[in-house]
C-alpha positions as CSV (number, residue, x, y, z in Angstrom):
1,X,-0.8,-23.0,13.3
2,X,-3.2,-24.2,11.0
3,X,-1.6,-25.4,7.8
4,X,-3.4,-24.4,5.0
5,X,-3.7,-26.9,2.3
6,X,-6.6,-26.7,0.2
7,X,-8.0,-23.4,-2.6
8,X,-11.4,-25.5,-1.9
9,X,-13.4,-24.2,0.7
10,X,-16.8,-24.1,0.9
11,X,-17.1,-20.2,1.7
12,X,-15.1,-17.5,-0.2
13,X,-13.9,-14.0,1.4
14,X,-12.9,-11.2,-1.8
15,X,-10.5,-9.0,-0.9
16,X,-10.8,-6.0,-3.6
17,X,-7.7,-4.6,-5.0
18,X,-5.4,-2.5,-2.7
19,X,-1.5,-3.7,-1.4
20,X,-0.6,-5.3,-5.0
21,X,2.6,-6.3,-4.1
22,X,1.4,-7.7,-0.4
23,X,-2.4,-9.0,-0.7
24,X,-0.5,-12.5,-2.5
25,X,1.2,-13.0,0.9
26,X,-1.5,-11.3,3.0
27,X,-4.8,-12.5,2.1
28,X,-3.0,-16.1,4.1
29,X,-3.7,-13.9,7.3
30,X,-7.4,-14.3,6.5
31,X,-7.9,-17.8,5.4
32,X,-9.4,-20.3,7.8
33,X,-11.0,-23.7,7.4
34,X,-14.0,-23.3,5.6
35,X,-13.5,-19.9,3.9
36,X,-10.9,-19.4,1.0
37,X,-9.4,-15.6,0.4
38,X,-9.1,-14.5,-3.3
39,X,-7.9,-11.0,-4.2
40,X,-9.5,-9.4,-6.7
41,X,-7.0,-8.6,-9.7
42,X,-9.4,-7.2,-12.3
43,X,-6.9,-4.0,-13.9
44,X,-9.9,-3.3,-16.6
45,X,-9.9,0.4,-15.4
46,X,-12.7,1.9,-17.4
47,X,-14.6,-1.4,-16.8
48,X,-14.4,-1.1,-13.0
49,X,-14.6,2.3,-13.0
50,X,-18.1,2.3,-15.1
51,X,-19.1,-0.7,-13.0
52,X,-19.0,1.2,-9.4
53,X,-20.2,4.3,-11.3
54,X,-23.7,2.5,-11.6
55,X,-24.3,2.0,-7.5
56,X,-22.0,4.6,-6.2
57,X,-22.6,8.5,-6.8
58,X,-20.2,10.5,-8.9
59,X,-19.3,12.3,-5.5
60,X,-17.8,9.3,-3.6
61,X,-14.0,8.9,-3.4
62,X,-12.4,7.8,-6.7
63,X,-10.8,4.7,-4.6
64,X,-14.0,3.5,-3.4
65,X,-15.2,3.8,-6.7
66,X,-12.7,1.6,-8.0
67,X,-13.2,-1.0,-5.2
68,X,-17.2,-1.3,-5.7
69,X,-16.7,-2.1,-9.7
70,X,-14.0,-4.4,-8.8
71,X,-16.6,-6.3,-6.4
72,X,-19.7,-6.6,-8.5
73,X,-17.7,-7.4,-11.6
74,X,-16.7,-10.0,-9.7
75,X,-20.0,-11.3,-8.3
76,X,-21.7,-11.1,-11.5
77,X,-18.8,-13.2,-13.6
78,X,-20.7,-15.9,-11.9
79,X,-17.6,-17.6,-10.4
80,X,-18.9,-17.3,-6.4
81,X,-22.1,-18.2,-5.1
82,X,-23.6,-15.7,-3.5
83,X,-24.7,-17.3,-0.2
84,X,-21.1,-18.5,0.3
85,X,-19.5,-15.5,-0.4
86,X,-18.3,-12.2,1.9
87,X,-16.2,-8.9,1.3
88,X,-13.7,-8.0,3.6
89,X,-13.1,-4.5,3.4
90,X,-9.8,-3.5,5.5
91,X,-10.8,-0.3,6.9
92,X,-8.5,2.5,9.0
93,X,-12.0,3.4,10.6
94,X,-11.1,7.0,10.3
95,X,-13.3,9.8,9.4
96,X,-14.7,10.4,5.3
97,X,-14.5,6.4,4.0
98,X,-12.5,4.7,6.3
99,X,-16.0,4.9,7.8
100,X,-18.7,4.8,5.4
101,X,-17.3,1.8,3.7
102,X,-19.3,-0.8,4.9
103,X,-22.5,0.9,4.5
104,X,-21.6,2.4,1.2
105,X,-20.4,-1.4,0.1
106,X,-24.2,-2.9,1.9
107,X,-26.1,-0.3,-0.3
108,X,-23.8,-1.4,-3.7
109,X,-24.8,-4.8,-2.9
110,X,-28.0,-4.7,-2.3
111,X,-28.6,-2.1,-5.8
112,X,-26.9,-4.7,-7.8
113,X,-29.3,-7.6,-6.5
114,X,-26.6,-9.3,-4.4
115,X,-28.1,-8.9,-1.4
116,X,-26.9,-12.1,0.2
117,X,-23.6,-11.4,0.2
118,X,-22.2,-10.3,3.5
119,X,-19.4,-8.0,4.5
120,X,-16.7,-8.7,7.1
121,X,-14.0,-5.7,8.0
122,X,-10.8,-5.9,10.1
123,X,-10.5,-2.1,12.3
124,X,-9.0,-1.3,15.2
125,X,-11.5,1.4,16.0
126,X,-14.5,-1.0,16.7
127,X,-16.3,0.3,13.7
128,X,-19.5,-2.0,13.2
129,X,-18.3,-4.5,15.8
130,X,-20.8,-7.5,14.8
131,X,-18.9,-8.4,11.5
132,X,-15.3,-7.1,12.5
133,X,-12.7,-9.8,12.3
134,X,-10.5,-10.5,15.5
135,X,-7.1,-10.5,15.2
136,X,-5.7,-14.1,16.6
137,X,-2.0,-14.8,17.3
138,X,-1.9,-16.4,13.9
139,X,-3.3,-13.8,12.1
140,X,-0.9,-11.6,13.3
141,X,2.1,-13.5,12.4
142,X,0.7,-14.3,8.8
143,X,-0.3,-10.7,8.7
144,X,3.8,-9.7,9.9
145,X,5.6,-11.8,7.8
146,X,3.2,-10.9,4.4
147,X,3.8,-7.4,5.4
148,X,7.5,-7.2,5.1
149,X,8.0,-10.4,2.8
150,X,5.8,-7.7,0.5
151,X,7.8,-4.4,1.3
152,X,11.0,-5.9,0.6
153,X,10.3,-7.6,-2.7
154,X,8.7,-4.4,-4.1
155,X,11.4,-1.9,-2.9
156,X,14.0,-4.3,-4.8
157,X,12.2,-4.9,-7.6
158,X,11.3,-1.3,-8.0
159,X,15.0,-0.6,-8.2
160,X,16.2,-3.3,-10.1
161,X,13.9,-3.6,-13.2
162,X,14.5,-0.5,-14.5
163,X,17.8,-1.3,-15.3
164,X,17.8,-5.1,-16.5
165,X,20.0,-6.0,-18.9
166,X,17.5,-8.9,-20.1
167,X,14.3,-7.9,-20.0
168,X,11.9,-10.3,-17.6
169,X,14.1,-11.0,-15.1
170,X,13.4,-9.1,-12.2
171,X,9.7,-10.1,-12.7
172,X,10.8,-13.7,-13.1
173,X,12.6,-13.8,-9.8
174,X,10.0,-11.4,-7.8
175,X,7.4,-14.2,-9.1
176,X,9.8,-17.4,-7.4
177,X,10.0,-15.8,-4.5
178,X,6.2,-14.8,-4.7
179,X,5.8,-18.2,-4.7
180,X,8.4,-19.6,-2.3
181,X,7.1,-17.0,0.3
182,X,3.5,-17.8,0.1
183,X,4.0,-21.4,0.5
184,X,5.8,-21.0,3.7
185,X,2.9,-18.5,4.9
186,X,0.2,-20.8,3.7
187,X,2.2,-23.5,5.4
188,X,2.9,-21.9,8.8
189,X,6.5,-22.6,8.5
190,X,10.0,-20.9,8.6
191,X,8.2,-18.0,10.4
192,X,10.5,-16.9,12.6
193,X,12.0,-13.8,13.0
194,X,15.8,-15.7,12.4
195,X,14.3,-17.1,9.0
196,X,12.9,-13.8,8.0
197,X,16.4,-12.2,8.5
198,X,18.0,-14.8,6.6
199,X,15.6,-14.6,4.1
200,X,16.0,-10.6,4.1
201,X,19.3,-11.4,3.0
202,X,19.0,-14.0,0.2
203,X,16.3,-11.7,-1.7
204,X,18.2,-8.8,-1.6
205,X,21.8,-11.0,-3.0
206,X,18.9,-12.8,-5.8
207,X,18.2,-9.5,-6.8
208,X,21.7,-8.0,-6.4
209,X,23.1,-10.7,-9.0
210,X,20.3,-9.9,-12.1
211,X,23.0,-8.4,-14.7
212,X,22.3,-4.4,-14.7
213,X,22.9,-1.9,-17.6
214,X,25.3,1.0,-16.2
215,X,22.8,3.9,-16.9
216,X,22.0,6.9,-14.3
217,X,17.9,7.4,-14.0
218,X,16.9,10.1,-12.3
219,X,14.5,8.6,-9.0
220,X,11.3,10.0,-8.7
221,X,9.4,9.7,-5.4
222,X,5.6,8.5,-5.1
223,X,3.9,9.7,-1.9
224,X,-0.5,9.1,-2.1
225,X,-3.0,8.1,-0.6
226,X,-2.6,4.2,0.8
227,X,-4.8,3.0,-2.0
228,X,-3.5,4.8,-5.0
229,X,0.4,4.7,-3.7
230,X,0.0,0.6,-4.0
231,X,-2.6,-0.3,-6.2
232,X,-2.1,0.2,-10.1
233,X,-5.9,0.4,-10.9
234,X,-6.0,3.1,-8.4
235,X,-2.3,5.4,-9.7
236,X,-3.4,4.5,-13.7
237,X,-0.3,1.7,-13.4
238,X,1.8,4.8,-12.7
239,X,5.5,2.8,-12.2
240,X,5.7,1.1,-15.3
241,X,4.7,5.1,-16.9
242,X,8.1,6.4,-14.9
243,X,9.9,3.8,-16.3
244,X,9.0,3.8,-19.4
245,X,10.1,7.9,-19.5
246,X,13.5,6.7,-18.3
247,X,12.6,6.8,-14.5
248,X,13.0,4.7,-11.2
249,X,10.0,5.2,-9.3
250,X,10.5,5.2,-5.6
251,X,7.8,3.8,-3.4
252,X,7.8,3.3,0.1
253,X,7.2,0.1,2.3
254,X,3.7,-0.1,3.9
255,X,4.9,-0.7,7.0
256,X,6.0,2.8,7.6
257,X,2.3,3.2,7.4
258,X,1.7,0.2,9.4
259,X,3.8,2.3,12.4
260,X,2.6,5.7,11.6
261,X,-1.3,3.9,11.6
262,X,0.0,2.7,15.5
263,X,1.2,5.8,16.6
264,X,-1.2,7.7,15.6
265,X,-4.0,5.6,16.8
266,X,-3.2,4.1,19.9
267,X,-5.6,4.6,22.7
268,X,-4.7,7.9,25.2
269,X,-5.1,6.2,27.9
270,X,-2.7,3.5,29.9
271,X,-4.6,-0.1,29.3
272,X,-3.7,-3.5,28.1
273,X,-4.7,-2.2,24.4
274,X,-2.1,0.6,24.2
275,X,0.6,-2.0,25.7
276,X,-0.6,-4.1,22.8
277,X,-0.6,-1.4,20.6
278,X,3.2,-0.2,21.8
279,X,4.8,-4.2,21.9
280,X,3.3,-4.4,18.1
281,X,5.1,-1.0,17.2
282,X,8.5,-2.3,18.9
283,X,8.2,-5.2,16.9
284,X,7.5,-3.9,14.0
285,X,10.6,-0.9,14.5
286,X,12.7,-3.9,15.0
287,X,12.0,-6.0,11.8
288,X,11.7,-2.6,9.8
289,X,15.5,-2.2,10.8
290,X,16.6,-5.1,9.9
291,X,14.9,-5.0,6.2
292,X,16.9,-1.8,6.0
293,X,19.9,-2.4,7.0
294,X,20.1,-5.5,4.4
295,X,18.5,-3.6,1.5
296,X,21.6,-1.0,2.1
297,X,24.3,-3.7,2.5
298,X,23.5,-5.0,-0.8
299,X,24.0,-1.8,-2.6
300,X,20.2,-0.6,-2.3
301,X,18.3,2.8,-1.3
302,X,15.3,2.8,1.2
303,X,13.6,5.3,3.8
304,X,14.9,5.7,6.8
305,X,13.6,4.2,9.8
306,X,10.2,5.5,10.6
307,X,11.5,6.6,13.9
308,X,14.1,8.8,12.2
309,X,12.1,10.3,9.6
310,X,9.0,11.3,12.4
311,X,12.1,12.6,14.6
312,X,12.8,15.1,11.5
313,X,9.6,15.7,10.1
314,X,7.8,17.1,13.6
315,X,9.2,20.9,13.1
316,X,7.2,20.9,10.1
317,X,4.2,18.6,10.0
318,X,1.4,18.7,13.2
319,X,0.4,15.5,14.3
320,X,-3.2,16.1,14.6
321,X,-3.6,15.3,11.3
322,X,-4.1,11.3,12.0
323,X,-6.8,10.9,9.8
324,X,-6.3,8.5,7.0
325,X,-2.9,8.9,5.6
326,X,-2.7,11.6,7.8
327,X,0.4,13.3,8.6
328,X,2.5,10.3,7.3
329,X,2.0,12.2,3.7
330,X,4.2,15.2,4.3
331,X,6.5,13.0,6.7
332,X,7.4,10.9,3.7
333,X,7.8,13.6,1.2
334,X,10.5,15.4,4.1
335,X,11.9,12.0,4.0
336,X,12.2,11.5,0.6
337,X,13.9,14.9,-0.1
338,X,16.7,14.5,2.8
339,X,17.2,10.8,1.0
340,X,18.4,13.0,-1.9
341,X,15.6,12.1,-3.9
342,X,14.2,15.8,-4.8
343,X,11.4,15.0,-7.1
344,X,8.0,14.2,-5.9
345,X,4.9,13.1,-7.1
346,X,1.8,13.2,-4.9
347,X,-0.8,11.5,-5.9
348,X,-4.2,12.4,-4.4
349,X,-7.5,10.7,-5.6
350,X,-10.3,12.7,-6.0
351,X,-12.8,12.9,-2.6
352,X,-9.8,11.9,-0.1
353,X,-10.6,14.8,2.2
354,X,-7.3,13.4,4.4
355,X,-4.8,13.9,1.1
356,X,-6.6,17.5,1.0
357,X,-5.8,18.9,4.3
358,X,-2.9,16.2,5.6
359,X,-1.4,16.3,1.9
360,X,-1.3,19.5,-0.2
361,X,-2.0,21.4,3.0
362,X,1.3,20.8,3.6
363,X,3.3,20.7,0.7
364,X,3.6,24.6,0.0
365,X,5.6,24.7,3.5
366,X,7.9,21.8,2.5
367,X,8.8,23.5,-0.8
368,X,10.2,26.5,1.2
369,X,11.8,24.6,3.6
370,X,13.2,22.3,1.0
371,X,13.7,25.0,-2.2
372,X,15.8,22.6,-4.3
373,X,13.4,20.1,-4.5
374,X,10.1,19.5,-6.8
375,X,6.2,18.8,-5.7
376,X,3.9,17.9,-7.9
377,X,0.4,17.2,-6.7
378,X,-1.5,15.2,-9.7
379,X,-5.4,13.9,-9.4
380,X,-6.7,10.5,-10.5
381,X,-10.7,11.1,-10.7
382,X,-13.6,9.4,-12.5
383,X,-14.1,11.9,-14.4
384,X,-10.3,12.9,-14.7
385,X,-8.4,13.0,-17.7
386,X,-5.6,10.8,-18.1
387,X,-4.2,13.2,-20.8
388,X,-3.4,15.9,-17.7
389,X,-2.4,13.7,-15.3
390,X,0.1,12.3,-17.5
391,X,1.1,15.5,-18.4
392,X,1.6,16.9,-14.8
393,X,3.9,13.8,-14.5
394,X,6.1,15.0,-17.5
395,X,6.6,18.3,-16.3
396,X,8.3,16.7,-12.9
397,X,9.9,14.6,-15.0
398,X,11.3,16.9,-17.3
399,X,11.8,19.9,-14.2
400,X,15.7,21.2,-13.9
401,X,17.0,21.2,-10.4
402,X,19.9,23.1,-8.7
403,X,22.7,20.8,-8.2
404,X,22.9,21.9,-5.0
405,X,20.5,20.5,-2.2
406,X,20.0,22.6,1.1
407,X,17.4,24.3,3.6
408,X,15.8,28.1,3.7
């Protein structure tokens, strides 16, 4: 595997903002020689936002919004040459902007007078098969290992931090392993499945010995769109909001999406890509199994298997709705609730037709299935006031539940 030892390159791939707590161990999946990855971290919300507003109509999905600020901003700091720069722009290939990115992102560009910077995407649909990037065997194990590395330190931290007694150090110790993790990734070594166990089980004990306060928090869950559930410029930095109104917020691992994205989009018919897509999913069941069962053995909370919680869920939730987040949104809310954790907040950015349909759709059923629980949709938007969707957050927060959990 290639060892990667140089931030020197002479090309430069920007990967705008989406996994915050997996891109820094990710973005190794996409580094080669000659080309560099760098994530784009710009949090200036009203800066990006005006930014993308300039190039991209009012109309467009708040998330891709976001992502088209973040880029020219970017560009026009003057740090990347043009000619020697690309945009990778991970895409699910679906219907609404999963496949109108790329030429949404050409026509930014080329408005903004960078019209020599190129765009590369990573699908598994084919979509615009000339600048899609192949996914090699070293890719893929990059890509695995950044994945969970990424679920596990935000599930932990997420749980942790709110009740430090000295304030900085579940950050301090998310950041060491941050950096222990991305060196082996960079590096190509230690990536094995036995090291990723063992290494499953020194986080969780790091994080088990930070000295807690004995305080009871009530959880609320998040369940949005991919882009708003894990990026803070997209949910208006939503966890440290919960915390700071004496809350643990409760976020799922992507790689419940990562297995949802598989079953749901695996080709119909019998080939050597389905068996691919099926030995990927077995793979990733087993791994996701053992991240759980260590998170709960060191006195943690965490979904369910994804198995388990699309075993329970079918009664309730169709599976034709694959597109985008799909029926993975209702899935995790059911999951969520039979967890015991009753409050919900679903987050759904303005112009995701998928969090329409697949996502409030939805919800009203749930609530009377589930009559003991809470579901609160909230909006983040362009045009959206913060004022309100603050305020739709309080009234979960501040909501009195029956004691008592059941079914209708």
């Amino acid at each position: 595997m290639y060892k990667i030892r140089t931030n020197k390159e002479e090309h430069t791939i920007l990967l705008p903002a989406t996994l915050d707590d997996h891109f820094p161990l990710i973005r190794f999946m996409f580094w080669s020689k000659g080309y560099r990855v760098v994530p784009l971290t710009d949090s200036d919300e009203f800066a990006v936002r005006e930014e993308g507003l300039k190039y991209v109509n009012h109309d467009i999905c708040y998330p891709f919004v976001l992502m088209t600020g973040q880029v020219v901003r970017a560009l026009k700091s003057g740090r990347y040459d043009p000619k020697k720069t690309f945009i990778l722009m991970p895409t699910a290939g679906d219907a609404c902007r999963g496949a109108c990115y790329l030429g949404l992102m050409r026509y930014s560009l080329m408005r903004s007078h960078f019209p020599d910077v190129r765009i590369m995407t990573i699908n598994v649909r084919h979509v615009d098969g000339e600048v899609n990037l192949k996914i090699g065997p070293s890719m893929a194990i990059r890509g695995l290992f950044g994945l969970f590395y990424g679920d596990i330190l935000m599930i932990l931290a997420n749980q942790t931090r709110p009740y430090e007694v000295n304030k900085g150090d579940t950050d301090a110790l998310y950041r060491l392993w941050m950096k222990r993790l991305s060196k082996d990734i960079r590096l190509g070594r230690n990536l094995t499945l036995r090291k990723m166990k063992r290494n499953f089980e020194l986080i969780a004990q790091s994080f088990r010995e930070i000295p807690r306060k004995k305080e009871k928090r009530q959880k609320i869950a998040v369940v949005a769109e991919f882009y708003v559930k894990y990026c803070a410029l997209g949910n208006w930095n939503i966890i440290p909001f919960l915390e700071e109104n004496n809350c643990e917020a409760v976020v799922n691992g992507a790689s419940w999406y990562g297995l949802y994205y598989i079953d749901s989009h695996k080709p119909q018919k019998h080939n050597p890509e389905r068996l691919a897509f099926e030995a990927a999913k077995k793979l990733m069941e087993h791994v996701q199994d053992a991240m759980i069962r260590t998170i709960r053995k060191n006195g943690f909370h965490c979904m369910n298997r994804y198995d388990t919680i699309d075993r329970y869920s079918r009664p309730l939730i169709s599976r034709n709705l694959t597109i985008g987040d799909g029926w993975l949104l209702g899935t995790e809310t059911i999951g969520f609730i039979r967890g015991g954790i009753r409050k919900v907040l679903c987050i759904a950015p303005f112009g995701c037709m998928a969090n329409v349909c697949a996502g409030r759709g939805v919800y009203p059923r749930i609530r009377r299935e589930y009559p003991n629980s809470a579901i609160i949709v909230t909006e983040t938007d362009s045009s959206g006031s913060k004022l309100n969707y603050y305020n739709r957050v309080r009234m979960l927060i501040d909501q009195k539940l029956p004691e008592k959990q059941g079914t209708r």
